[in-house]
C-alpha positions in Angstrom: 26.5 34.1 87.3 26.5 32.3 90.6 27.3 34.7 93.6 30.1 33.8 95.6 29.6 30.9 98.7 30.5 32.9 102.0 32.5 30.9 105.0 33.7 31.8 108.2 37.4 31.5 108.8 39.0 31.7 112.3 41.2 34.3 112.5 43.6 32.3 115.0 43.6 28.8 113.5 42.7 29.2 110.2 39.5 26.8 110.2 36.8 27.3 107.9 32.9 26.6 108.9 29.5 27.3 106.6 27.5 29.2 109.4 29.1 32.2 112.4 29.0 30.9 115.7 30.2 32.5 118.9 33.5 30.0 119.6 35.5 28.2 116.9 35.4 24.4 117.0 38.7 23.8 116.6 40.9 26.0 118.4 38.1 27.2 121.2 39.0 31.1 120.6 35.9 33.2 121.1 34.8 35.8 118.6 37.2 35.0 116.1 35.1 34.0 112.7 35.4 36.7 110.0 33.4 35.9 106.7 35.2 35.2 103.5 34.3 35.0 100.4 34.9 31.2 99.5 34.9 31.5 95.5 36.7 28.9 93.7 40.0 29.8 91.7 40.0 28.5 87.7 40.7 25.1 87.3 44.6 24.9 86.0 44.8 28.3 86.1 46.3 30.7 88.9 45.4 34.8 87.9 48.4 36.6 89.5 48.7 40.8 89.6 49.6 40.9 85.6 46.5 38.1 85.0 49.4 35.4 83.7 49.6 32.1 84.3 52.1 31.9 86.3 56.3 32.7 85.8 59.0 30.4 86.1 62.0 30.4 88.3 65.0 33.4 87.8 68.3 33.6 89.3 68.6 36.9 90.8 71.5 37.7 88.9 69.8 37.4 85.7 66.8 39.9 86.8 67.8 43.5 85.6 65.9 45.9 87.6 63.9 48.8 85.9 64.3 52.2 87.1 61.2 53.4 88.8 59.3 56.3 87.0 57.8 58.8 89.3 55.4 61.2 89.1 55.7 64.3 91.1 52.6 65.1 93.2 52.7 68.8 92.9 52.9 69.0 97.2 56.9 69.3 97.8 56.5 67.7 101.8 54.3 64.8 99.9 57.1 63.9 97.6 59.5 63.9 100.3 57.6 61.2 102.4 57.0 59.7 99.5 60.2 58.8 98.4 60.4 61.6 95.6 56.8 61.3 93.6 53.9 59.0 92.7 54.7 55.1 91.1 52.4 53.9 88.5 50.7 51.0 90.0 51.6 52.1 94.0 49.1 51.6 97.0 49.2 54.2 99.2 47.4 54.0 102.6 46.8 57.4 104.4 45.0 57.5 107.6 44.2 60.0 110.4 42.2 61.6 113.2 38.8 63.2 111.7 39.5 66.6 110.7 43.3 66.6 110.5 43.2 67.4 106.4 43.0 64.1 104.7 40.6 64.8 102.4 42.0 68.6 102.1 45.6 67.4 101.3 44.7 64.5 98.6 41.7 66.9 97.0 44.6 69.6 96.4 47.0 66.7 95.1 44.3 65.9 92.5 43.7 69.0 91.1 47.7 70.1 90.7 48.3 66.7 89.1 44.9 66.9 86.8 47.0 68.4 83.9 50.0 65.7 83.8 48.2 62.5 85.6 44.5 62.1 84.9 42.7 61.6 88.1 39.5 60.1 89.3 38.2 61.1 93.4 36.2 58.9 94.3 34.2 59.8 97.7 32.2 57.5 100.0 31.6 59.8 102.7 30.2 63.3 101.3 28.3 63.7 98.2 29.9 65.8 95.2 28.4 69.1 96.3 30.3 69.0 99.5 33.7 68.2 97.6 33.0 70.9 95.4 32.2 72.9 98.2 35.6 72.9 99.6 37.4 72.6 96.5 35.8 76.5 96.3 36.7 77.4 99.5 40.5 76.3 99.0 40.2 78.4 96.0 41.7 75.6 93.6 41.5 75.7 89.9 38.9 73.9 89.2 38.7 71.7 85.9 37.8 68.7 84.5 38.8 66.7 87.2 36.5 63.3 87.7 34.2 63.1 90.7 32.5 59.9 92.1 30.2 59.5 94.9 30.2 55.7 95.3 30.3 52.9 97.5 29.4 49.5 96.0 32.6 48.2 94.5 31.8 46.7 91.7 30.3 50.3 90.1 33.4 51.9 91.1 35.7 49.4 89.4 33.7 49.1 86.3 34.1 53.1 85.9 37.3 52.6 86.5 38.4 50.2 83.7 35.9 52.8 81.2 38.0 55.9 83.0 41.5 54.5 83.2 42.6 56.9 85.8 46.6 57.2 86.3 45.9 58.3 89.8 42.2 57.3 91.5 41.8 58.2 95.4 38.9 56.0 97.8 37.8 58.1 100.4 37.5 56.2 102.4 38.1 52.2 102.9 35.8 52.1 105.3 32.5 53.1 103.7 33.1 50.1 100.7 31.2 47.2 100.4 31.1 44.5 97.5 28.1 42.6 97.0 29.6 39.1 97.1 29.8 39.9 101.4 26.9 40.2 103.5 28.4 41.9 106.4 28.3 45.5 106.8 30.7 48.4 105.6 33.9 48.7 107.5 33.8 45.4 108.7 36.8 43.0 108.9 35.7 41.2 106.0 34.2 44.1 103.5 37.9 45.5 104.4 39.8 43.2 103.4 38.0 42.1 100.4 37.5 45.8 98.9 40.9 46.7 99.9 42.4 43.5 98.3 40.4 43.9 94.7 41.6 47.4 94.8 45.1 46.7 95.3 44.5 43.7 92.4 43.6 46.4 90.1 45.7 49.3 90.5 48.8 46.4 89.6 47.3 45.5 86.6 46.3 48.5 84.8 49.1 50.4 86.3 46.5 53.1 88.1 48.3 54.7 91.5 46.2 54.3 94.5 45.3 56.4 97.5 43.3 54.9 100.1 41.9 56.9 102.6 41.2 54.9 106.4 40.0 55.8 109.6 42.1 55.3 113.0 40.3 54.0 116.0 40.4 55.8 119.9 44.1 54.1 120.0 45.6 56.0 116.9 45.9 52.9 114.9 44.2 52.2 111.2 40.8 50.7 111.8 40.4 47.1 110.4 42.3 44.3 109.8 46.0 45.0 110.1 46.6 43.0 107.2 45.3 45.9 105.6 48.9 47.6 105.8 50.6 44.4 104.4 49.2 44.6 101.5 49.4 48.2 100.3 53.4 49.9 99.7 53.2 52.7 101.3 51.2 53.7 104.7 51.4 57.0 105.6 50.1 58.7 109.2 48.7 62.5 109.3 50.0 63.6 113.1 48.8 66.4 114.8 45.5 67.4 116.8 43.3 69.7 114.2 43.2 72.7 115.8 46.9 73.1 115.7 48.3 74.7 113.0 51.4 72.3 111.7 50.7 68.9 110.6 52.9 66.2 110.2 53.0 63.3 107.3 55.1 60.2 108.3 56.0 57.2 106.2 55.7 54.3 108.6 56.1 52.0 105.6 57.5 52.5 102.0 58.4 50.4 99.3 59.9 52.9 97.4 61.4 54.9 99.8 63.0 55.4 102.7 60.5 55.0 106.3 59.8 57.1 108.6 60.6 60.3 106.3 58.5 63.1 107.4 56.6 66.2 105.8 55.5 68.9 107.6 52.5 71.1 106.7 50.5 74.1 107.8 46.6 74.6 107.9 45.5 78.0 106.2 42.3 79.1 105.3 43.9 78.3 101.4 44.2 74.4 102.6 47.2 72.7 103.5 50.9 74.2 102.7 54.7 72.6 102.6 56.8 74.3 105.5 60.2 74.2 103.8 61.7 74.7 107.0 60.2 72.7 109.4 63.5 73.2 112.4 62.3 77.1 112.0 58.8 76.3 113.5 59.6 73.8 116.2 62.6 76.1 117.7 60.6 78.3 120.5 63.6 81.4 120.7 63.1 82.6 124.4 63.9 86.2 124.7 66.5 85.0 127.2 67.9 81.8 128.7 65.4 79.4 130.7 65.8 76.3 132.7 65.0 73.0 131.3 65.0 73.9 127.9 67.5 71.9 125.6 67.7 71.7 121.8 69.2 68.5 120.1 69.0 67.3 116.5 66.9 64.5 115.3 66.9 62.5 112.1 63.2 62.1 110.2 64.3 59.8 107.5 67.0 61.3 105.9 66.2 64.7 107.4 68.0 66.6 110.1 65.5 68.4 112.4 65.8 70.5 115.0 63.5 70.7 118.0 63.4 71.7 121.3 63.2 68.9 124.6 61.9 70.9 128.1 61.4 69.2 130.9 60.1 70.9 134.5 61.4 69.2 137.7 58.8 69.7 140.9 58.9 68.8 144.4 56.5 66.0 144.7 53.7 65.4 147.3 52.4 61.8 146.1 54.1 58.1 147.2 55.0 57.5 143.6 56.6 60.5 141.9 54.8 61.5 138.1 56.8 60.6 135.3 55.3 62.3 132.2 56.3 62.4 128.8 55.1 64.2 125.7 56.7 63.1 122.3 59.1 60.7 124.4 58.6 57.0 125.7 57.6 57.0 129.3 59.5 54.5 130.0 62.6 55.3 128.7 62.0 58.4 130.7 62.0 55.9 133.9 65.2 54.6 132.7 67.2 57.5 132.3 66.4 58.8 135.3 67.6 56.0 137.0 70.8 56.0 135.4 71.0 59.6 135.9 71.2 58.4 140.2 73.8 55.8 139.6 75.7 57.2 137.1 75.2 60.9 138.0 75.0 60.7 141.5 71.7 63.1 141.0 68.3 61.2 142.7 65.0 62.5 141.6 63.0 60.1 143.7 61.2 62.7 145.2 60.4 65.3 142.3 57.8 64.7 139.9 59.2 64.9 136.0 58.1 66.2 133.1 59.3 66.3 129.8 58.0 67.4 126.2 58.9 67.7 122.8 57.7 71.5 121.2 55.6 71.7 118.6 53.9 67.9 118.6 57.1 66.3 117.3 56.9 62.4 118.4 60.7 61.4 118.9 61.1 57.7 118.3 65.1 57.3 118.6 67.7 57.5 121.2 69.8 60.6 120.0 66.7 62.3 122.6 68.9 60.4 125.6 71.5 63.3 126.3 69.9 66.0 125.7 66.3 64.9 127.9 68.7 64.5 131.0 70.5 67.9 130.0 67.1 69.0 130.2 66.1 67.5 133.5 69.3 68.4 135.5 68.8 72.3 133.9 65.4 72.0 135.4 66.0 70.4 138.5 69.5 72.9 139.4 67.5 76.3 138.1 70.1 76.5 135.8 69.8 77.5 132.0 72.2 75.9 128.9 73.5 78.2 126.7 70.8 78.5 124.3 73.3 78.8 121.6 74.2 74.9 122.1 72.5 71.7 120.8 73.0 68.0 121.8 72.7 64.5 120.8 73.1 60.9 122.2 72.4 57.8 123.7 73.0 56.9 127.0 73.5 53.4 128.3 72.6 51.6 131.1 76.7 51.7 132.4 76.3 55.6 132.0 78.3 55.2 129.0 77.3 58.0 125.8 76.7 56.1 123.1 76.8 57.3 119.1 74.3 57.7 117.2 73.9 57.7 113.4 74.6 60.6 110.9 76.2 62.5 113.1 78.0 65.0 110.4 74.8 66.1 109.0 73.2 66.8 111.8 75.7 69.0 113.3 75.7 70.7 110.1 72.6 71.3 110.3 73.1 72.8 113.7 75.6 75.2 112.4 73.3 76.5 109.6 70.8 77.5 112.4 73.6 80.0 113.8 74.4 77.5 117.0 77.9 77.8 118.1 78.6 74.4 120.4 77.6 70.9 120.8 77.6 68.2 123.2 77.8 65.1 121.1 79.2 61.1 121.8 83.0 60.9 121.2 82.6 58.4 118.3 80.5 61.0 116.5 83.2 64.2 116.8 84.0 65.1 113.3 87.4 64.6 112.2 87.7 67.7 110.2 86.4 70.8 112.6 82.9 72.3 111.3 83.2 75.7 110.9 81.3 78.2 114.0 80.7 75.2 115.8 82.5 73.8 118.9 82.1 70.7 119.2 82.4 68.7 122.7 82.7 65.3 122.5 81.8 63.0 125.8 82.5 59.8 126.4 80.1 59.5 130.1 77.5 60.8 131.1 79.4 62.6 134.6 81.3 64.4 131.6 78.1 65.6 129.6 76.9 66.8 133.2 79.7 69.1 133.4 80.1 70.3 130.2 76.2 71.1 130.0 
């Protein structure tokens, strides 16, 4: 058989050429030719994921939709992000800093699913003593589960049609190569190739994926980004490894909801589901502090509790510091300068700093309230009752804005034993919630006094 004629296609027009060269002809873009492999489809034929022909036209009315069979990985905070288990036939996309439990967290999935879902771990980056090694040293019972230490993939598919795995794991993306591409492993093009005859396979023999890939110095998954389209699920390991908690979140799921999160800690035993994850990222203070607020976040369709400080200085530089940890800096900025036109409080001269506890990364706006709660606690040497929570958004007219799910998560305040919160107006509950009094704002000079 005839191997595969490689091109180089621009990645910013499109245009194809035989050799590499620096600058594409057509558009001018420099360093922009990836090589491809430029094998021609079957004449009169076009293979699809389930190898057919092709499928004619449906109304959507007429397609019945078939409920979704899961398989439950054994790890509780796993199933969670998720979306409640495994799908036969699923891509799942896991990446994270080195050291951060990857490899520890999928090992232990494959040997507590070994009994009901027959597995095959296949590694590119240690050899099969080393898995074993720390299989040992997690203290896992050890079985029949496959090993594989491969990276050409064309072996690793053919033992894969003779294994029929329902779950196989590629650890990682980056170490693959296929033989029709002469560039080297973890380039653009070996990427995208392996990742895409890997994705063609799980959907036709109904095999659910995990693919392992690393993150470059910016946090983001090394490679093409295309590389995300074309799995279902991508999920991001947070957390610096030598803290203890680590945090799973679902940036993308097609069957489930996104950004869920699952929260795990590092023992000697591996990697273990914290049930209670609002337990761990409440700091109790033996007694009231400045600057230290708690509020109520949502994690996909989980309430979570956490902690905002911030620390107000005098500052001694032209242009104040406006830090953040777990917050955007720049909604920081913004805040702040509502807080001096709305609140009549300037900070112009103080240096800010604000931080989430426990590594939490707070994406939405329900942080608003409770950050400048924070800041004016901090700045006035003044503590909040550490028995309150709040939530909201602020707007640029100082208005306080809702937020969604409000009902669950002050019920999940109240389960935690606090006794008030300062929530929006639209999100006061219309039937009281018993131990907890709630005060509902409407501006943000009426959130300053009742903080």
């Amino acid at each position: 058989m005839a191997r595969p004629r490689a091109v180089y296609a621009c990645s910013q027009c499109g245009a194809r050429f035989p050799k590499w060269a620096g600058q594409c002809g057509e558009c001018g873009a420099w360093n922009t030719l990836v090589e491809e492999v430029a094998a021609p489809a079957p004449a009169g034929r076009f293979q699809g994921f389930a190898g057919e022909a092709g499928s004619p036209v449906r109304l959507l009315r007429e397609v019945t939709p078939e409920e979704v069979a899961r398989v439950p990985a054994g790890v509780d905070e796993l199933d969670r992000v998720l979306g409640g288990g495994l799908v036969p036939g699923s891509v799942v996309l896991l990446g994270g800093d080195p050291g951060i439990g990857k490899s520890t967290l999928l090992l232990q999935t494959v040997v507590r699913l070994h009994e009901r879902l027959p597995a095959l771990y296949v590694t590119g980056e240690e050899s099969l003593e080393q898995v074993s090694l720390r299989a040992h040293r997690l203290g896992l019972a050890l079985g029949d589960q496959r090993l594989l230490a491969e990276t050409a993939l064309e072996r690793i598919l053919a033992v894969a049609q003779q294994e029929r795995p329902g779950l196989m794991v590629i650890d990682s993306i980056q170490t693959l190569y296929t033989a029709e591409l002469q560039s080297a492993p973890g380039s653009v093009a070996q990427v995208r190739e392996c990742a895409a005859r890997l994705v063609r396979f799980a959907k036709q023999s109904g095999t659910a994926l995990f693919l392992v890939g690393h993150v470059t110095k910016e946090g983001t998954l090394a490679g093409p980004r295309v590389l995300e389209h074309m799995v279902d699920t991508v999920l991001y390991f947070e957390g610096r490894s030598g803290e203890r908690y680590r945090v799973v979140r679902a940036v993308k799921n097609r069957f489930g909801a996104v950004n869920e999160l699952g929260v795990f800690a590092m023992t000697d035993r591996g990697l273990k589901a914290v049930s209670n994850p609002s337990a761990i990222f409440l700091s109790r203070h033996a007694e009231a502090v400045p600057g230290s607020v708690i509020t109520v976040t949502l994690e996909g369709t989980r309430p979570l509790l956490v902690e905002v400080q911030a620390l107000v200085d005098e500052s001694h530089l032209a242009n104040p510091r406006r830090v953040t940890v777990g917050l955007e800096s720049n909604r920081l900025a913004m805040l702040l300068a509502v807080l001096h036109r709305h609140g009549g409080v300037a900070t112009a001269d103080q240096d800010v700093f604000v931080n989430v506890v426990g590594g939490v990364r707070v994406s939405e706006t329900a942080a608003d309230l409770p950050a400048l709660l924070a800041v004016m606690s901090s700045l006035r040497g003044r503590p909040l009752d550490p028995r309150t929570v709040a939530f909201g958004e602020v707007g640029l007219a100082g208005e306080i804005r809702p937020v969604q799910n409000g009902q669950e998560r002050l019920a999940e305040a109240a389960k935690h034993g606090f006794t008030r919160a300062i929530v929006p107006a639209a999100n006061a509950p219309r039937k009281p919630v018993k131990g907890l009094e709630v005060v509902a704002v409407s501006r943000l000079d009426a959130a300053l006094q009742a903080g």
